[in-house]
N, C-alpha and C positions, 0 to 999 in steps of 0.2 A: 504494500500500500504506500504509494510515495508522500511523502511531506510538502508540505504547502511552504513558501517562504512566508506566507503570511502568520503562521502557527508559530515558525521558531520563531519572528520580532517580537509577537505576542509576550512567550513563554521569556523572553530575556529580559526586555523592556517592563514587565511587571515584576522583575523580579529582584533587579539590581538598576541603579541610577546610571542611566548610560551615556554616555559624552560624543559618541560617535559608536554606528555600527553598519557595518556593510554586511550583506548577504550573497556568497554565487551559488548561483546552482549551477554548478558544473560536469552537468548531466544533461546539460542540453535540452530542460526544460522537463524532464521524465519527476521530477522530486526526488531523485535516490542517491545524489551526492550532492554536498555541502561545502563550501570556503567559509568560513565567518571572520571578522576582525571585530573584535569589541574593546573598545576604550573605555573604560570607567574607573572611579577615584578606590571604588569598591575592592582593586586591588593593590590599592596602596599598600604596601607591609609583607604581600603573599608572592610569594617566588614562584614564575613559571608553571612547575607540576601542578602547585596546588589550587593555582587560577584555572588550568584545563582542567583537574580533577574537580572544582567547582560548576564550572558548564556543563562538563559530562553528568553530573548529577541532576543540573539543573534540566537536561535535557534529553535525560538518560529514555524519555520513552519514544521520543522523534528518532535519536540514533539508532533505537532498535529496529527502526524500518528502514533507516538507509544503508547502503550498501559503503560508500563512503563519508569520512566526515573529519574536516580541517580546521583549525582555528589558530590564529593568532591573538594574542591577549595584551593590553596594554595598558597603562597609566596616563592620562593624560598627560603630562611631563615625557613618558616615554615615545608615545605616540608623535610629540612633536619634534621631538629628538629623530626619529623612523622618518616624518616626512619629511626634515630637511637632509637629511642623507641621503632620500632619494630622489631632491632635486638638482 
C-alpha cells in the first residue's frame, strides 16, 4: 500500500516544531520510497543516530509500507551551515 506525501508532512509537522522540511518521493510517484530533510530546533543536543532513531519511531508505521526510506536531519544552525557549503 504506498504512502501518500501528504500523511508523512502530516505525521512530522504535528509532531515536532519544524523549520524546514522537504519530501521526495523517489519512486517516481508509486509512494514506496522516500528522501526527507527535516530541520528542526527539536534536535538541538541529539546526535545523528538518535535524531533518525526518533523519525523512525515517529514514523515507524508509513516505513513499514515502503520499500525504501532516507533522511537527512538537521539543526537549524546546521542546516544553514549545509546550505552554504552547497553554494
Amino acid at each position: 500500500m504506498p504512502v501518500s506525501l501528504d500523511n508523512l508532512e502530516n505525521a512530522i509537522r504535528t509532531s515536532i516544531p519544524v523549520a524546514h522540511l522537504e519530501i521526495i518521493d523517489t519512486s517516481n510517484g508509486c509512494g514506496e520510497n522516500y528522501a526527507i530533510i527535516v530541520v528542526s530546533e527539536a534536535f538541538e543536543g541529539k546526535n545523528t543516530l538518535a535524531r533518525h532513531r526518533y523519525i523512525n519511531d515517529l514514523l515507524k508505521d508509513e516505513i513499514a509500507q515502503m520499500h525504501a526510506f532516507s533522511q537527512k536531519t538537521f539543526t537549524p544552525k546546521q542546516y544553514d551551515a549545509f546550505l552554504a557549503k552547497q553554494a
